[in-house]
N, C-alpha and C positions, 0 to 999 in steps of 0.2 A: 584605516582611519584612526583605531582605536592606538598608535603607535604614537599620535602625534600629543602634542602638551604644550602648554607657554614654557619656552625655553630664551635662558639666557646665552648671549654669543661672545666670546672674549671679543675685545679689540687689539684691534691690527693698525700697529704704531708706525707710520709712514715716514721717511724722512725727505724732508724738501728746502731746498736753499734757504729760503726767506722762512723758514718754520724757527721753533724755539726749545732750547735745552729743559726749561721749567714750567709744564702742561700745569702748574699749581693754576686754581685750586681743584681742580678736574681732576689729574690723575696727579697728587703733591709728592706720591711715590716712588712715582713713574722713574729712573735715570735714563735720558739721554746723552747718550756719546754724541751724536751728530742730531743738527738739527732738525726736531717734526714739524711736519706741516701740518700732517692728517691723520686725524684717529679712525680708521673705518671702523662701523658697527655694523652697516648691516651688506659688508660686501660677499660675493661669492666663496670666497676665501675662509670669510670666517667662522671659528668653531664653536659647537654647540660646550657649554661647561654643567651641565645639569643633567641626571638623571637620564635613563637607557642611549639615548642617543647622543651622549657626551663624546666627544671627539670628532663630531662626522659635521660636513661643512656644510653651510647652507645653499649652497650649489646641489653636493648633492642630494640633500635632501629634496632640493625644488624637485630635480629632476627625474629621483623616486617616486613622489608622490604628487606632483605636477598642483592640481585646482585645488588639494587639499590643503596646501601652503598657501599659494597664490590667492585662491579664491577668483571667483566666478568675472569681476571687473579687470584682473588682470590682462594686458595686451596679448603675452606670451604667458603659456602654460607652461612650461618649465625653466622659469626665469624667477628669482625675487624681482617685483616691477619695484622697488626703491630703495637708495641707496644713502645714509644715512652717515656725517662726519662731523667730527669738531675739526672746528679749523684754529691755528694755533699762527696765525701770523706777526710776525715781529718784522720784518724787512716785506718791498715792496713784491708783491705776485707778477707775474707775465702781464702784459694786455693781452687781453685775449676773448676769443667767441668762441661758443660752440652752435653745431647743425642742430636742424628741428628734426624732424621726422623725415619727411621727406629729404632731405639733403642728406641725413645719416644712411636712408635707404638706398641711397642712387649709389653710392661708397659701398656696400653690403654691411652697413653697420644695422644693430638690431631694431635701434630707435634715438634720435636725439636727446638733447641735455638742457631741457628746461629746471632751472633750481629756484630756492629759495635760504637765506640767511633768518634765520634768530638769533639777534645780538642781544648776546647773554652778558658779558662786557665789555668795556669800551675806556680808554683811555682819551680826556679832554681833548680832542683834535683830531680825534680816530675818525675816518673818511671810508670809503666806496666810491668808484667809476662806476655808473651807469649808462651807457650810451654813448654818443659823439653829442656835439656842444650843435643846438638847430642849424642846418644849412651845409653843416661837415657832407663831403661826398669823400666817396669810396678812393678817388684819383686824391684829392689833399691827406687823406689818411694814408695812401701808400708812400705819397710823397712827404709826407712828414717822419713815416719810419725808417724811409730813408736818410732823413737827416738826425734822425735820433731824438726825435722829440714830438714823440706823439701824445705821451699823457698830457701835452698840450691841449688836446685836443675834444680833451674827453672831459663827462660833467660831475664836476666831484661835487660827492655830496657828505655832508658830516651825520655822523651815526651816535643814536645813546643806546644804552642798556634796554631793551623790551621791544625795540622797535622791530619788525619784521620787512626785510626785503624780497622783493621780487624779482628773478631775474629769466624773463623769457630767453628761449633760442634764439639764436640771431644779434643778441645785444654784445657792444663790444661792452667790456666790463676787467675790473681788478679791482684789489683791495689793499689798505695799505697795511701800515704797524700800529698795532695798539689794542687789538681786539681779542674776542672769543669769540666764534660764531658754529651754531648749530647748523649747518647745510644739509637739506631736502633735495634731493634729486631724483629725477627719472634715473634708472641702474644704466648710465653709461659712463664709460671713464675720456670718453673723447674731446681733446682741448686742442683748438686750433692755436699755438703763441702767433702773434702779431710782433712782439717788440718784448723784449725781455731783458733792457737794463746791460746788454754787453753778459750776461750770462753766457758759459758756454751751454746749453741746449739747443735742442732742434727747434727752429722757427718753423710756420707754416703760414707764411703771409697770401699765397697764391689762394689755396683752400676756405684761411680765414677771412679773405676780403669774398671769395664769392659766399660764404657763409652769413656774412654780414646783413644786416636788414638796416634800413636809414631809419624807421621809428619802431619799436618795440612798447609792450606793456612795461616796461620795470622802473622802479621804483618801490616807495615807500609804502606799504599795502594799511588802505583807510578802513581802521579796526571800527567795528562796530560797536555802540556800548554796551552793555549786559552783555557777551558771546563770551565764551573761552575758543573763539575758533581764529586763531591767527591769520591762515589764508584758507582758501579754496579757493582752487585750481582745476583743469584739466586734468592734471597728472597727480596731484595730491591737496590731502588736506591735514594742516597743522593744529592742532589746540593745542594750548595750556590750561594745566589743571594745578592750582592748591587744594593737596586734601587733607582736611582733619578727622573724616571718618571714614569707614572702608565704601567704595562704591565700585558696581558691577560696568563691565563695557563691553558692549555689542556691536560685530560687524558678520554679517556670513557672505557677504559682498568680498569680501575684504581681509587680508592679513592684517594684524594691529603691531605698530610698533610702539614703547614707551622707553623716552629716552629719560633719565632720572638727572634734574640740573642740581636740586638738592635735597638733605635729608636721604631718607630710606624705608624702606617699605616689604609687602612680602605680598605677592602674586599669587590666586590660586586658580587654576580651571577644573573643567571636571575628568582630568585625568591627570598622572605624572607627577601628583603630590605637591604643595604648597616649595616655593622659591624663594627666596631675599634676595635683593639688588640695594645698590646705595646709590650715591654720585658718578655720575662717569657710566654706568650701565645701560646696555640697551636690550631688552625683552624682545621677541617676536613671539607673537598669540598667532598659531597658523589661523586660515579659514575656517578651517574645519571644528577646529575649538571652540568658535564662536561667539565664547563668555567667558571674561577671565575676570575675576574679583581683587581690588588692590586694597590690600590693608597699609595705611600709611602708616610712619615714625618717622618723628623727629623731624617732622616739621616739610612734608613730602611735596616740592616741585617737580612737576614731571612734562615732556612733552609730549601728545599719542598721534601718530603718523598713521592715516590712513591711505585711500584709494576712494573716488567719489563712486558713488552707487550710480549715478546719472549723469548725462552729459552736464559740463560745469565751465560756467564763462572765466577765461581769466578776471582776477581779480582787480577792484579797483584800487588805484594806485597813484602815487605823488610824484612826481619828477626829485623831490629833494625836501 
C-alpha cells in the first residue's frame, strides 16, 4: 500500500474525424497533424509521469494493486471504474447510443456507458442531441437513417459555459461544433453509431436500436444553490472547486480524480512527495491514499471525480 501516492497520468491525444487541430486553450501547445477528438486522462492506457511509478499505466497498476486504487465502491476490482476526457469537437459526432449494464453484459462487455458533459466552452449556437423528439419509436428512427436524416429526429438542445449534462444509457445522443467539454464516464469505450453523416466508419444500427430506450434521464442536470457538486449519479459524482487557499479531500470509498480547467496548483498526500499540475491535467489520488492536500496558484479551477459511497438516484434533470 505504502507504493501508492496522488499521481499524475499524461494524456492520450485521440484523433477523430470531427475532432480539431487547436485543443487551445487546454493543451495551446499541443500540434496536431490530424484532427483530435479526444484527450483521455484517465484511460487504461495512460502513463503514470511522477515519481517511482512513473512510466507504468494505469491498467496496470489497477490490476497490481486491485481495491487499493479502485477503492471499496468500485464495480470491478482490477478495473479504473472512470473514465475521464476532453472532448474537442468542431464538426458533427455519430448519432449514437450506448448499452447500460445489463445489455453491455449480455455482449460480455464489463459494464455500460452512462456519461456526463461539463461544458467548459461554448461557441453562441453550440448544441447537444439528447434523446428522440416525444413519440419517435424505434421503427421511424430506423426508417429515417435509412433515408438519411435522422438528426431530424432528435432533440437539440443549445448549451452555455458551466452547464452540466446528463447522459444516461440508452439515450440516443450527439454533439455538435463549437464546444469544450469535460466527459465523465463509466470506463467503457462502447459506442453503438446509428447514422454517421456518410462517414466511412462502421455503423451498428441493429445493436444501437435495440440498445435504445424511448425515455431516459438526460439532460440538463438542476444544480442546487450553495453545492460545488455538479452531478450525482449512480456511476459518479462531479464537483467543482475555486480555491484560493490549500484544502484537504477525503474519499477511502473511492479513487479521487482532479481534473485542472485552470490556473495551477501542487498536490500533496501522505506519501510520494508534493506534485504540480496546471491546465489540461488530470491527478488520480488512489483509495488507499485517502487524503490528498491541494495548494492552489494562480487562480486554481479544478474538477474532482468521484464514485458515490451509497446507492445514488440519478439525477434531476431538464429536457433543454
Amino acid at each position: 500500500m505504502s507504493a501508492l501516492y496522488p499521481f499524475l497520468l499524461r494524456p492520450e491525444f485521440v484523433e477523430r474525424p470531427w475532432g480539431a487541430r487547436n485543443l487551445s486553450p487546454i493543451y495551446p501547445g499541443h500540434r496536431c497533424e490530424k484532427p483530435v477528438g479526444e484527450v483521455w486522462l484517465t484511460g487504461d492506457e495512460n502513463r503514470v509521469s511522477n515519481g517511482p511509478l512513473a512510466g507504468r499505466t494505469l491498467g496496470e497498476l489497477c490490476r497490481e494493486y486491485g481495491r487499493a486504487v479502485v477503492g471499496e465502491s468500485a464495480r470491478e476490482t482490477e478495473r479504473f471504474p472512470l473514465l475521464i476526457k476532453f472532448l474537442f469537437p468542431r464538426e458533427m459526432l455519430s448519432v449514437q447510443v450506448h448499452p447500460d449494464d445489463e445489455a453491455a453484459r449480455r455482449v460480455g462487455l464489463p459494464c455500460g456507458k452512462t456519461e456526463c458533459w461539463y461544458v467548459l466552452a461554448a461557441d453562441p449556437g453550440a448544441q447537444v442531441a439528447l434523446g428522440l423528439k416525444p413519440g419517435t419509436t424505434r421503427e421511424q428512427l430506423a426508417q429515417a437513417i435509412c433515408e438519411v436524416r435522422a438528426e431530424e429526429l432528435l432533440n437539440w438542445v443549445d448549451i452555455q459555459p458551466g452547464e452540466m449534462i446528463y447522459v444516461d444509457a440508452g439515450t440516443v445522443h450527439t454533439i455538435g461544433p463549437g464546444s469544450i467539454l469535460v466527459e465523465t464516464q463509466q470506463n467503457s469505450d462502447t459506442t453503438y453509431r446509428l447514422y454517421d453523416y456518410g462517414r466511412p466508419r462502421e455503423i451498428h444500427v441493429e445493436l444501437g436500436l435495440a440498445a435504445t430506450k424511448a425515455r431516459t434521464r438526460a439532460g440538463k442536470v438542476r444544480r442546487k444553490e450553495r453545492t460545488t457538486t455538479l452531478v450525482a449519479s449512480p456511476s459518479f459524482i462531479v464537483e467543482k472547486f475555486a480555491l484560493t487557499q490549500t484544502r484537504c479531500f477525503e474519499a477511502v470509498h473511492s479513487p479521487q480524480v482532479v481534473v485542472v480547467l485552470e490556473g495551477a496548483g501542487m498536490a500533496e498526500g501522505r506519501s510520494g512527495g508534493p506534485v504540480s499540475f496546471a491546465r489540461g491535467d488530470a491527478l488520480v489520488v488512489p483509495a488507499a491514499v485517502a487524503q490528498v492536500g491541494i495548494h492552489p496558484d494562480q487562480g486554481l479551477e479544478m474538477l474532482r471525480m468521484t464514485l458515490p459511497a451509497e446507492p445514488t438516484p440519478e439525477p434531476e434533470t431538464t429536457p433543454g
